[in-house]
PyMOL Python script that loads the backbone (N, CA, C, O; Angstrom):
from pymol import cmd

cmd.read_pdbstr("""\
ATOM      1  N   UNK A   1      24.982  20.980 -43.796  1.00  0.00           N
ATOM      2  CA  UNK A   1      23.796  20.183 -44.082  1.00  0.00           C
ATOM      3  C   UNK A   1      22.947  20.076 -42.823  1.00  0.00           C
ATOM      4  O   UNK A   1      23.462  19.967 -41.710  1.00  0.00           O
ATOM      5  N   UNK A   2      21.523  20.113 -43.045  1.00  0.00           N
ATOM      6  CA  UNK A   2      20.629  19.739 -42.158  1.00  0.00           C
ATOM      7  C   UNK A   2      19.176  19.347 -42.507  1.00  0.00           C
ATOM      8  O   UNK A   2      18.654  19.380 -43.621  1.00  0.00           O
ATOM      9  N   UNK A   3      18.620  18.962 -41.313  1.00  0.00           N
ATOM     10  CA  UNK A   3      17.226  18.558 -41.546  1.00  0.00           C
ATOM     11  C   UNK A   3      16.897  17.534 -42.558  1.00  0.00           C
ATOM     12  O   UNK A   3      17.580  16.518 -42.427  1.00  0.00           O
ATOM     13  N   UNK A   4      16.045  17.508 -43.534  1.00  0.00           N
ATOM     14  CA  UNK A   4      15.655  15.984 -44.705  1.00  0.00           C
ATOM     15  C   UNK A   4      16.577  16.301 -45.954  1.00  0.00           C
ATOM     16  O   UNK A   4      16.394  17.469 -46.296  1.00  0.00           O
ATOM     17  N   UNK A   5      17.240  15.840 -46.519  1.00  0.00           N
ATOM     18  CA  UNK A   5      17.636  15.850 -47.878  1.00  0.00           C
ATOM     19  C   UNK A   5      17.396  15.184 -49.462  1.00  0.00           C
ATOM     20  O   UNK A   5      17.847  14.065 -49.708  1.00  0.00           O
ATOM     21  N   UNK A   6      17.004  15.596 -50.010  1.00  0.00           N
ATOM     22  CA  UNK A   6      16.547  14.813 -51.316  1.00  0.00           C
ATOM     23  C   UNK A   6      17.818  14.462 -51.419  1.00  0.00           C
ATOM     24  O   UNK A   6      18.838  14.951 -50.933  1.00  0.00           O
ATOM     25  N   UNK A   7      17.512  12.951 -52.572  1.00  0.00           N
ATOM     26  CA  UNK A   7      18.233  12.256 -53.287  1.00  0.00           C
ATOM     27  C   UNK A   7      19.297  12.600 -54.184  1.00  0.00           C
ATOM     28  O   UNK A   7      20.275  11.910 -54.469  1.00  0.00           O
ATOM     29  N   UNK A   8      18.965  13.862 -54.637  1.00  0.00           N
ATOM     30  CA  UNK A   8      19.281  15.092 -55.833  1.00  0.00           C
ATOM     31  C   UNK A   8      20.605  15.684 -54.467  1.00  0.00           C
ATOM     32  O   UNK A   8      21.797  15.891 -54.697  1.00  0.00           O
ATOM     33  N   UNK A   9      20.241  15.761 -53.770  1.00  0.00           N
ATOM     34  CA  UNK A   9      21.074  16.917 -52.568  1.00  0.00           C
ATOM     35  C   UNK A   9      21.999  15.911 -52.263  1.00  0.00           C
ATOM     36  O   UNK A   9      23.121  16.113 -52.728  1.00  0.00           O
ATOM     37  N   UNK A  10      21.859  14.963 -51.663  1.00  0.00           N
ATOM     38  CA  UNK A  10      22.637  13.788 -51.464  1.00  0.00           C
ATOM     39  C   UNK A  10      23.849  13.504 -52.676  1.00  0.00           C
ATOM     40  O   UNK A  10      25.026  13.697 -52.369  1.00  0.00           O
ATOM     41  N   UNK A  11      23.632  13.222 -53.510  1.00  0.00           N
ATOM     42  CA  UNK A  11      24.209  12.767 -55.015  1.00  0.00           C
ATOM     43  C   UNK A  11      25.310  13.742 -55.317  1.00  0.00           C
ATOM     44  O   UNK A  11      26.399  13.529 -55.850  1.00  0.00           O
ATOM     45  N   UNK A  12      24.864  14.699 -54.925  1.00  0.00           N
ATOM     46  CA  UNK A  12      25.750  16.163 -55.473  1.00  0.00           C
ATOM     47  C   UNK A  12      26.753  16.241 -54.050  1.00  0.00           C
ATOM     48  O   UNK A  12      27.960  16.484 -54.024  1.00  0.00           O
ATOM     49  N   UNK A  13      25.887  15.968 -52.946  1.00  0.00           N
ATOM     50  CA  UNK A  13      27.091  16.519 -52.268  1.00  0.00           C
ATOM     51  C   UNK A  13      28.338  15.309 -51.719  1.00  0.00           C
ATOM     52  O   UNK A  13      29.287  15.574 -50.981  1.00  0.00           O
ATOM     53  N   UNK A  14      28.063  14.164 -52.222  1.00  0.00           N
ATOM     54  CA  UNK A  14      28.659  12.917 -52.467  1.00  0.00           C
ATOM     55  C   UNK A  14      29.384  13.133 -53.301  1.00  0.00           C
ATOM     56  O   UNK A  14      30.578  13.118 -53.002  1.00  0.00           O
ATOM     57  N   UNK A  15      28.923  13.483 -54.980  1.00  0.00           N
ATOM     58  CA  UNK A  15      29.445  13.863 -55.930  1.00  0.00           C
ATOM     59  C   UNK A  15      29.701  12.475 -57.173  1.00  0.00           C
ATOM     60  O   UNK A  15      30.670  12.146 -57.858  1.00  0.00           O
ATOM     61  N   UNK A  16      27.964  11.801 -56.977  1.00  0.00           N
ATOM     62  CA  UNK A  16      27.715  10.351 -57.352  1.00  0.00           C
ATOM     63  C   UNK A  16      26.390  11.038 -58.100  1.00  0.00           C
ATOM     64  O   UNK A  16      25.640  11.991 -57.890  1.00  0.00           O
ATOM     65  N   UNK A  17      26.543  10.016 -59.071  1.00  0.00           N
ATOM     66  CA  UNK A  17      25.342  10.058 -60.160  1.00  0.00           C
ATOM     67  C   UNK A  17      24.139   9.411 -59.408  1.00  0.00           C
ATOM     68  O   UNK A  17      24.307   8.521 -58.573  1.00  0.00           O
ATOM     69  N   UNK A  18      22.769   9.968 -59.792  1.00  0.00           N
ATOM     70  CA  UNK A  18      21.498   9.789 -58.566  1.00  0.00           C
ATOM     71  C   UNK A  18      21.511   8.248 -58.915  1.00  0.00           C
ATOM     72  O   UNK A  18      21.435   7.561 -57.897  1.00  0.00           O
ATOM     73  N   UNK A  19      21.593   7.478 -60.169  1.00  0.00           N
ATOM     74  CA  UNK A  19      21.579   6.555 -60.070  1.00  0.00           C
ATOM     75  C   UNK A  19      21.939   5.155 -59.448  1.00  0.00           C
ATOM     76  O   UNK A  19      21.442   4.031 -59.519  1.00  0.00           O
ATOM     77  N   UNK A  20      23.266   5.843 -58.662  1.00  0.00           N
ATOM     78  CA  UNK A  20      24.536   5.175 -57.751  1.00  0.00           C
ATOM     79  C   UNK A  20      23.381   5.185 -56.620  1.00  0.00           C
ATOM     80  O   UNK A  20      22.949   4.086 -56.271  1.00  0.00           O
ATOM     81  N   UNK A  21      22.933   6.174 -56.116  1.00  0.00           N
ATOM     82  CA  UNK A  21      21.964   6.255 -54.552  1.00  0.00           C
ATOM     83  C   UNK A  21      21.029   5.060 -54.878  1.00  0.00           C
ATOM     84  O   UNK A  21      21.211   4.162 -54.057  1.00  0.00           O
ATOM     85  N   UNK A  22      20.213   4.794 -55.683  1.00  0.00           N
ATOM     86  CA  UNK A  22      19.003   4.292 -56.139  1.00  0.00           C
ATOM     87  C   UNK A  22      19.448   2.646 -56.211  1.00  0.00           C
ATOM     88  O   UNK A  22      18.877   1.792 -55.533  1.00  0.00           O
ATOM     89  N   UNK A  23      20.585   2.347 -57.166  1.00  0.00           N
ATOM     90  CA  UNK A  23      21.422   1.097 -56.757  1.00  0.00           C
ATOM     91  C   UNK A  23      21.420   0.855 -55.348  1.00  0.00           C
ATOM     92  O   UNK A  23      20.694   0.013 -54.820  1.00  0.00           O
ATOM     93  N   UNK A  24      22.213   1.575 -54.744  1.00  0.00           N
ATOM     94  CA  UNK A  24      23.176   1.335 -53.107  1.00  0.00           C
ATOM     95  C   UNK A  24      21.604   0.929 -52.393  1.00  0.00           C
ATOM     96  O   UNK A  24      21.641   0.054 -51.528  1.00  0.00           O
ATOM     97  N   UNK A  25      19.950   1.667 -52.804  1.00  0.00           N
ATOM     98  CA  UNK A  25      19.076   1.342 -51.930  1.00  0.00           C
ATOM     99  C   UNK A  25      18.374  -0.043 -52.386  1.00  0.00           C
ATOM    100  O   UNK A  25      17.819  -0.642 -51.464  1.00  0.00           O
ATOM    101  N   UNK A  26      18.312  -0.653 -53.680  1.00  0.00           N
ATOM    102  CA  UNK A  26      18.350  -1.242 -53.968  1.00  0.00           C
ATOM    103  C   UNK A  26      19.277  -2.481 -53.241  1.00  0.00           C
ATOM    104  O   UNK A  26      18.687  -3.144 -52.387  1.00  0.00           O
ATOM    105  N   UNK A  27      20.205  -2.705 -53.433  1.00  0.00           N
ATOM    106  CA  UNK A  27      21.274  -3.717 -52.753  1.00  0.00           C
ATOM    107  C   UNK A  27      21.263  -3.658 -51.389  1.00  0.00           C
ATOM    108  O   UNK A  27      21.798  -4.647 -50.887  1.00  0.00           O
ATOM    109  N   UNK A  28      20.623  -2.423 -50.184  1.00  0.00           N
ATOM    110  CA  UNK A  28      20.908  -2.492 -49.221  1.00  0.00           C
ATOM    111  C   UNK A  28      21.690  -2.026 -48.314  1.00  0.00           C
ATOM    112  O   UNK A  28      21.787  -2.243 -47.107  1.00  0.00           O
ATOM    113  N   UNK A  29      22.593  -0.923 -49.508  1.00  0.00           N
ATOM    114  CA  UNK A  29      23.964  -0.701 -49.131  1.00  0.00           C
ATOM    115  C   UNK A  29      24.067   0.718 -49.105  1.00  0.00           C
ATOM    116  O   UNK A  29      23.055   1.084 -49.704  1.00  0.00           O
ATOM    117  N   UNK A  30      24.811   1.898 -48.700  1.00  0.00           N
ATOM    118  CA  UNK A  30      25.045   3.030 -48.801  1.00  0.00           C
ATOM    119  C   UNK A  30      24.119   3.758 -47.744  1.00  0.00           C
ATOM    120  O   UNK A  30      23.563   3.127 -46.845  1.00  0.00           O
ATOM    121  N   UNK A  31      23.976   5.267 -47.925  1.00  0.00           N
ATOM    122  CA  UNK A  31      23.633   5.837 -47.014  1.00  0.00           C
ATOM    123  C   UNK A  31      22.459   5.392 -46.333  1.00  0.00           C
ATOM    124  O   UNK A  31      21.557   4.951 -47.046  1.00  0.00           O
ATOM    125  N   UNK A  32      22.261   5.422 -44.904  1.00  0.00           N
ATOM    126  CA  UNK A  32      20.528   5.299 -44.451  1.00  0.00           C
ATOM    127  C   UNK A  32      20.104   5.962 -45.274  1.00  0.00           C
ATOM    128  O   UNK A  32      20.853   6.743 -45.861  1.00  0.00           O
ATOM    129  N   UNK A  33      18.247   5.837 -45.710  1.00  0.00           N
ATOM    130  CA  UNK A  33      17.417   6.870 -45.922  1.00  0.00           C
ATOM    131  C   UNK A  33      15.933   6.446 -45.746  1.00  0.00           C
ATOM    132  O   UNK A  33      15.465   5.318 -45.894  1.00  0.00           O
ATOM    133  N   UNK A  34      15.265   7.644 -45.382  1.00  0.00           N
ATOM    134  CA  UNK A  34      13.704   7.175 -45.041  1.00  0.00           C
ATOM    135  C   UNK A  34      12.982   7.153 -46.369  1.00  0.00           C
ATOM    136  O   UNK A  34      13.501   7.638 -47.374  1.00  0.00           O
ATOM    137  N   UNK A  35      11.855   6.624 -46.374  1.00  0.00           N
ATOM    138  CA  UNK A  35      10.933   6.295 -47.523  1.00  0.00           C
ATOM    139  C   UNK A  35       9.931   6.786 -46.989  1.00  0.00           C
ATOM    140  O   UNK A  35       9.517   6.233 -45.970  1.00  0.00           O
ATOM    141  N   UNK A  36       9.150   8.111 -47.567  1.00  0.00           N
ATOM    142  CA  UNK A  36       8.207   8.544 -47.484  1.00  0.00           C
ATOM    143  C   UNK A  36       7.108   8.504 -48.411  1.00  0.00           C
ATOM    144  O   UNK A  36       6.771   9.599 -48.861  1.00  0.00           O
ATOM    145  N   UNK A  37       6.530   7.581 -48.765  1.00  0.00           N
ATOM    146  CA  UNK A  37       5.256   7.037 -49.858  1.00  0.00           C
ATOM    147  C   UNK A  37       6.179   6.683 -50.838  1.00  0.00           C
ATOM    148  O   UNK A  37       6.606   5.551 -50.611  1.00  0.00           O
ATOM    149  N   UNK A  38       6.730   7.255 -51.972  1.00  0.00           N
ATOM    150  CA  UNK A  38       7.061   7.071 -53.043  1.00  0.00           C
ATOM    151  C   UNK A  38       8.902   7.843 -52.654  1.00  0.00           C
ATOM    152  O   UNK A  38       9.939   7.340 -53.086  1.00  0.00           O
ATOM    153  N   UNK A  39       8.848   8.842 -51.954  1.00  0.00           N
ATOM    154  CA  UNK A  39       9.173   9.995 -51.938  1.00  0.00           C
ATOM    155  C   UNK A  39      10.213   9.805 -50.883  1.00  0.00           C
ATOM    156  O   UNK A  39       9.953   9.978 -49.692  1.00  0.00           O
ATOM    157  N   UNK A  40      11.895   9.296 -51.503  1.00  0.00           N
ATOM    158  CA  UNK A  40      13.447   9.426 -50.566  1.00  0.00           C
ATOM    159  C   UNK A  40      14.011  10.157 -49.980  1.00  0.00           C
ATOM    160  O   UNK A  40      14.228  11.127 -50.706  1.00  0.00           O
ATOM    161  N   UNK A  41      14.451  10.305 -48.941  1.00  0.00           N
ATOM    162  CA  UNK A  41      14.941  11.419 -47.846  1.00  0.00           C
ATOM    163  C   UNK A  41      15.717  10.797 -46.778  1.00  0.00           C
ATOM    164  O   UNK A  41      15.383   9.912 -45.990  1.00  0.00           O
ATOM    165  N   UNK A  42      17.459  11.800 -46.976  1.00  0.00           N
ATOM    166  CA  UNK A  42      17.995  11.642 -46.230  1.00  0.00           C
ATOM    167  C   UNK A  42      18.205  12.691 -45.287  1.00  0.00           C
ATOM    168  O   UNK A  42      18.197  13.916 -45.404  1.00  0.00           O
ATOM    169  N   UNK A  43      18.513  11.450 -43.730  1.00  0.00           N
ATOM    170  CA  UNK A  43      19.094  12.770 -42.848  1.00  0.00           C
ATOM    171  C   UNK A  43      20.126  13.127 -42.896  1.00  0.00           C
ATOM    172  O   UNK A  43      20.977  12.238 -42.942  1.00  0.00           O
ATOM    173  N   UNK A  44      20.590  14.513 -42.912  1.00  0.00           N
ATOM    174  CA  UNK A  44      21.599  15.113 -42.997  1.00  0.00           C
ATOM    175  C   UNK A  44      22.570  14.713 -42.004  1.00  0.00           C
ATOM    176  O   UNK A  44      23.725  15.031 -42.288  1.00  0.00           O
ATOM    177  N   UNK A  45      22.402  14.093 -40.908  1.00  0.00           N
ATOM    178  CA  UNK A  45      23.522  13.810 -39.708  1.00  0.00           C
ATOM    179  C   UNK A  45      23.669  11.895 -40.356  1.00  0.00           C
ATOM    180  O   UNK A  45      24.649  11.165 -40.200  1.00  0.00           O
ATOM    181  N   UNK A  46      22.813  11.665 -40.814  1.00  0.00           N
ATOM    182  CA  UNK A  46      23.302   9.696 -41.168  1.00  0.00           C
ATOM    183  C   UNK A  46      24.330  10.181 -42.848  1.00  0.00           C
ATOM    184  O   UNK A  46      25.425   9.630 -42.955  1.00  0.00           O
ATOM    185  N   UNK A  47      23.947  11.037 -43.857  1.00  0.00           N
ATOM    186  CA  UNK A  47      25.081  11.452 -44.386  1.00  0.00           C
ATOM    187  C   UNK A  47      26.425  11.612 -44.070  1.00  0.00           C
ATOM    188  O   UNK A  47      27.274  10.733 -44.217  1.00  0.00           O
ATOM    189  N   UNK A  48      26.706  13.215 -43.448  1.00  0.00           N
ATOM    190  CA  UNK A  48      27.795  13.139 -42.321  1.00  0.00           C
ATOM    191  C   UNK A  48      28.152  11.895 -41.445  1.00  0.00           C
ATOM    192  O   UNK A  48      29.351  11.800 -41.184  1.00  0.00           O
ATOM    193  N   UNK A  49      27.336  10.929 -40.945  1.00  0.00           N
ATOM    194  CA  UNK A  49      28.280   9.491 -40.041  1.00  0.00           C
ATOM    195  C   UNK A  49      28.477   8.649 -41.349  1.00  0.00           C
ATOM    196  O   UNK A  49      29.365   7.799 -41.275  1.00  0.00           O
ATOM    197  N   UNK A  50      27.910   8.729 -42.333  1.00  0.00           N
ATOM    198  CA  UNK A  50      28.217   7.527 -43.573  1.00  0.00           C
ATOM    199  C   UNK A  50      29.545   8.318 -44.195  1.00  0.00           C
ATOM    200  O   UNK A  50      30.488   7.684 -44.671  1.00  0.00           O
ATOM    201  N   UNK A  51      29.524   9.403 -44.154  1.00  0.00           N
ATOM    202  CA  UNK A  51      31.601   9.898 -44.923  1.00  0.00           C
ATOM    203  C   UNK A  51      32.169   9.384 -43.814  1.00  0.00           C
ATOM    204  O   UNK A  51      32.832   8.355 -43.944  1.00  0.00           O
ATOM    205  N   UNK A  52      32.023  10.006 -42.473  1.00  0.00           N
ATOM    206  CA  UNK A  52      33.360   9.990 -41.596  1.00  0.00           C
ATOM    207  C   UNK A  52      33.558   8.394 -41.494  1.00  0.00           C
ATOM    208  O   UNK A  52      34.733   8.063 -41.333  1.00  0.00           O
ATOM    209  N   UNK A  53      32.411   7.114 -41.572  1.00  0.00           N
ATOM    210  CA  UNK A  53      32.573   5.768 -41.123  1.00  0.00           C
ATOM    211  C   UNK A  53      33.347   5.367 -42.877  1.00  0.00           C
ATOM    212  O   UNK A  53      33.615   4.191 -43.122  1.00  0.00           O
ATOM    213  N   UNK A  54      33.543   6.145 -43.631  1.00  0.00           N
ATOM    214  CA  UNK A  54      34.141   5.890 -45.253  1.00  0.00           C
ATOM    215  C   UNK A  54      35.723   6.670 -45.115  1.00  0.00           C
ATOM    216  O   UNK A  54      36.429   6.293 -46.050  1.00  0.00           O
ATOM    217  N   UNK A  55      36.114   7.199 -44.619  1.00  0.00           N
ATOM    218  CA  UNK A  55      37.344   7.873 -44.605  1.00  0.00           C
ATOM    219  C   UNK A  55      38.365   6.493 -44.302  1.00  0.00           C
ATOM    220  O   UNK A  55      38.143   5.493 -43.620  1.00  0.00           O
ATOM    221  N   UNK A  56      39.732   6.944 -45.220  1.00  0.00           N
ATOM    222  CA  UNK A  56      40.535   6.399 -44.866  1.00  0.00           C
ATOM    223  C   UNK A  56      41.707   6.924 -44.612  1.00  0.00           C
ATOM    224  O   UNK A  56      42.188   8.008 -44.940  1.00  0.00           O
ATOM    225  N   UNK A  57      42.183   5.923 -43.905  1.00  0.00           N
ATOM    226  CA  UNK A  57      44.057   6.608 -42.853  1.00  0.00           C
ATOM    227  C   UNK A  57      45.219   5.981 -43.678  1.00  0.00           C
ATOM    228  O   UNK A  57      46.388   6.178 -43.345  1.00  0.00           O
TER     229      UNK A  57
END
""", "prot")
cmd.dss("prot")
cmd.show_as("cartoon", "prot")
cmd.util.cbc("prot")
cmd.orient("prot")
């Protein structure tokens, strides 16, 4: 992964229904993402730190 990611790209590679993303931004919760007018985008490196800070031992 790199550079901006749609919501759609995110969801899939999570492996979460887009609706789960849209909640989590809603509540505050889940991955960073920027808001560009209307228009959601994540960075590909705050993805990658939001799994590894979700892993468990």
């Amino acid at each position: 992964m790199d550079g901006l990611l749609t919501a759609k790209e995110v969801a899939k590679a999570l492996n979460l229904k887009g609706d789960t993303l849209k909640r989590w931004r809603q509540k505050g919760i889940g991955v960073p993402y920027i808001k560009q007018g209307a228009t959601i985008r994540y960075e590909a490196k705050d993805v990658l730190e939001w799994i590894e800070s979700h892993k468990r031992r």
